[in-house]
N, C-alpha and C positions, 0 to 999 in steps of 0.2 A: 328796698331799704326800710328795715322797721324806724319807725317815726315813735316819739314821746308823746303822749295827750296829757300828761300830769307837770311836767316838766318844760320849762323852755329849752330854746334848742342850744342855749348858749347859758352856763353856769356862771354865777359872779361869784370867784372863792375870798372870802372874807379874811381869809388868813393876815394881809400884810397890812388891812386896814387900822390897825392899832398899836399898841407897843412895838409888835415884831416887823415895823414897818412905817408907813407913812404918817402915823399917831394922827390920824384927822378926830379933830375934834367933834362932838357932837352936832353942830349944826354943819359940817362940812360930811359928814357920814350922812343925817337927813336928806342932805343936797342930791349925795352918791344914790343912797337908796331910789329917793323919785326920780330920777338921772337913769336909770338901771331900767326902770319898770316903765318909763316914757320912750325905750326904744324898744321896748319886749323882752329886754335880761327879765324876766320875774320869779328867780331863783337863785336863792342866796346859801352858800355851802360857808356850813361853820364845824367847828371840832372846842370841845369845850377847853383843851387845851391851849388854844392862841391867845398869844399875848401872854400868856402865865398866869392861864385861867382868867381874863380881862374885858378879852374883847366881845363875845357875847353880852357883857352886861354893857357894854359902852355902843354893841348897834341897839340892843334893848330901848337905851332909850333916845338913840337918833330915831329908832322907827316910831316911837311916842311924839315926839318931838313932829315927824313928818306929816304929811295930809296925807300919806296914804293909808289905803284899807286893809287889814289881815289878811280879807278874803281873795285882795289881788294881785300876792306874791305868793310861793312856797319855798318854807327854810328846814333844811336839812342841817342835822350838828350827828356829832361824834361822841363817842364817849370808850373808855378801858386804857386808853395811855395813864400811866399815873407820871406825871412830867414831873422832873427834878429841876426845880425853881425855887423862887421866894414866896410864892403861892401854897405849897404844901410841905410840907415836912418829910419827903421822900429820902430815904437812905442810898437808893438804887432806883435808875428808871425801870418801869417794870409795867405789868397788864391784869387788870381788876375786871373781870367777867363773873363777878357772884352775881346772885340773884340781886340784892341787897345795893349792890353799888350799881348796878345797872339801872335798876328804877331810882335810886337816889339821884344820881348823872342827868338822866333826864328830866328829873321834877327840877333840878336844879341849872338844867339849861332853859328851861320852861321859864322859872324863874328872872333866869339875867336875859333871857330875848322878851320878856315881857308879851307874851302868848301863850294861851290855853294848848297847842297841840303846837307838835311837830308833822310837820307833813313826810317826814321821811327820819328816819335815824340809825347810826349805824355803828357797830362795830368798828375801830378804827386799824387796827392791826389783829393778827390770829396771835395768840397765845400758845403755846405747848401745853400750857393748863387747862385750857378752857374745858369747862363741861355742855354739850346740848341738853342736857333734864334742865340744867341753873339759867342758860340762856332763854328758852323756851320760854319757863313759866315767867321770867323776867317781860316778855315780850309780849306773851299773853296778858297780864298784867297793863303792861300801857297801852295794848291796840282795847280791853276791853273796856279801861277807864277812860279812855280816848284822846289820850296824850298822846297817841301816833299815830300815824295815819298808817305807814307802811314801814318795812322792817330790812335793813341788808347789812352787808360790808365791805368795809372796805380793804383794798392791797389783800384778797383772800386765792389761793390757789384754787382750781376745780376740788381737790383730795381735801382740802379743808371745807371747801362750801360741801360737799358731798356729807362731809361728818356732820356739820349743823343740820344738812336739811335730811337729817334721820330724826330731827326735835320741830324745828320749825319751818315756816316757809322764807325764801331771800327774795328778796324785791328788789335788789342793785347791789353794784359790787364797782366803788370808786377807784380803779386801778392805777398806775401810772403808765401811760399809753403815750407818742409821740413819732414822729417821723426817725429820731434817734434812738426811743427807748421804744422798739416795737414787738419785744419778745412778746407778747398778750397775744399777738397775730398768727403765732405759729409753735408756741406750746401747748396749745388747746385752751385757752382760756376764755377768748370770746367767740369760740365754739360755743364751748359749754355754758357760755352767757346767752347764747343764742337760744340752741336747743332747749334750756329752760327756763325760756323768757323773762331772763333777768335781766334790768337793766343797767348797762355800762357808761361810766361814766371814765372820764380819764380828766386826771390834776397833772401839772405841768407840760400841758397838751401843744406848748412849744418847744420841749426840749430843752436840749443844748446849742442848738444853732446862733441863738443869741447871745449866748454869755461865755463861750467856747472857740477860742481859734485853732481849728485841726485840721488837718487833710480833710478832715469828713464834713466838717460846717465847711470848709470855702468849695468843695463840692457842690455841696446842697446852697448856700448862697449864688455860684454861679448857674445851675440849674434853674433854680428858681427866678433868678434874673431873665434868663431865655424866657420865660412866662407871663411878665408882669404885665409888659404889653399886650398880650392874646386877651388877658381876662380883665385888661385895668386893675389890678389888685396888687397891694402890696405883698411884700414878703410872709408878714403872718398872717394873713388873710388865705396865700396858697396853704402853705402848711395846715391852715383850721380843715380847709377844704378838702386836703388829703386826708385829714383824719376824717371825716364829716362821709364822704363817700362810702365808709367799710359798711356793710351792708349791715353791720349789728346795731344801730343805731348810733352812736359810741356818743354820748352831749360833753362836751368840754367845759371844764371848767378853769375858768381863766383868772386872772390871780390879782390884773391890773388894775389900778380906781383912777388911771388918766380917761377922762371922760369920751374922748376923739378915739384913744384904740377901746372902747369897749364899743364905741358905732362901728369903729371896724368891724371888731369879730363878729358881731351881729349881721351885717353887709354880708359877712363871709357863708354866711347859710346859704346865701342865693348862688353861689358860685358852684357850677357843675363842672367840675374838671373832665375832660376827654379822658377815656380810658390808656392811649398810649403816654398821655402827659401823667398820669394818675404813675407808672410805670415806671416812667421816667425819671420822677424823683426819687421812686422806692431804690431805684437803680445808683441816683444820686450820694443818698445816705449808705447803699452798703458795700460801695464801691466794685461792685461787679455787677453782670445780667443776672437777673433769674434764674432758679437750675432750669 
């Protein structure tokens, strides 16, 4: 299984930390932050969208506010949704991939996370417009002035990562990946994440099994139940561990700021599922065996 070196092996998605969510205040985001990094989360996923363009500048300065050091987390943000809010004056939602707004996005998530670099930055959706010549030099641009570390994106098909990397190179691709949403596994996409050692990352990496009453969650809840005992582990701790196993490395990014499930999902890295139980669930969620 390829393993991350840049990356922890458990992502903290910052999305519902603010407006679009738990609104934690400044010194209770501080709390989160060192909370996150004192159990090994040391990776923080941000889109400069959340919150309606808010939340960036409100961990910016929970991270100022905190004792910890730059050097001993890494934050990834987003940039090209143009969000229809109270934030900007959008007529239509839509996708900004110029030269121009790409390096703006980043000097200006730079800005509200209150750090000299991104360790990671990414594309947040594919465009029908986009160009690779505008993407490129955009990119060239922030790795040469050192406002990024490395370069990817996110929810991209192989045929559109194929198009960009005729301009640049991708360094990850944030998909949505899931015991429920697992088409990535067998459209060729973390193939192609594999073979050209990009790295995968997958957001709502629990699905729909928790938020969802269907034939398909009371499946995969009563499977996983047969489980809990074999591994002591709870129910999202199996699912992280099914995702965790695909031999592409796949780091998840989890969404929560209750302090107890983020030791979970961390817990859940040590968990090696048997390869029949690994089966077992996939069997769970699709309601039939394997062809």
């Amino acid at each position: 299984m390829k393993t991350s070196k840049t990356y922890s092996k458990i992502i903290s998605g910052a999305m519902t930390w603010g407006r679009w969510g738990k609104q934690c205040s400044t010194a209770e985001m501080a709390e989160l932050i060192e909370h996150n990094i004192d159990i090994g989360i040391a990776t923080f996923d941000h889109a400069d969208i959340y919150g309606d363009y808010s939340t960036e500048g409100e961990f910016g300065k929970a991270f100022k506010a905190s004792g910890v050091k730059r050097e001993d987390f890494q934050l990834i943000s987003k940039c090209g949704i143009q969000y229809m809010g109270d934030a900007r004056n959008n007529s239509v939602k839509h996708y900004d991939y110029s030269t121009n707004y790409i390096v703006w996005s980043a000097e200006r998530s730079l800005k509200e996370l209150q750090t000299d670099y991104l360790d990671l930055f990414l594309l947040h959706r594919p465009s029908p417009l986009m160009q690779p010549d505008a993407i490129a030099k955009a990119v060239d641009h922030l790795k040469t002035s050192g406002k990024i570390k490395s370069f990817g994106v996110s929810n991209f098909t192989p045929s559109q990562m194929d198009l960009l990397k005729t301009k640049v190179d991708l360094e990850a691709n944030q998909i949505e990946f899931s015991l429920t949403q697992h088409s990535a596994m067998h459209n060729g996409t973390l193939d192609y994440l594999t073979v050209n050692d990009i790295q995968p990352m997958a957001w709502s990496p629990l699905g729909s099994v928790f938020k969802e009453d269907t034939e398909q969650t009371r499946r995969i809840h009563k499977q996983l139940g047969e489980l809990l005992d074999k591994y002591n582990a709870t129910e999202d701790q199996l699912l992280l561990a099914w995702l965790l196993k695909h031999p592409a490395g796949i780091l998840p990014v989890v969404g929560t700021t209750n302090k107890t499930r983020l030791s979970q999902a961390m817990d859940a890295t040590s968990i090696d599922l048997e390869l029949e139980d690994w089966f077992k669930i996939l069997v769970a969620s699709q309601g039939h065996k394997v062809p």
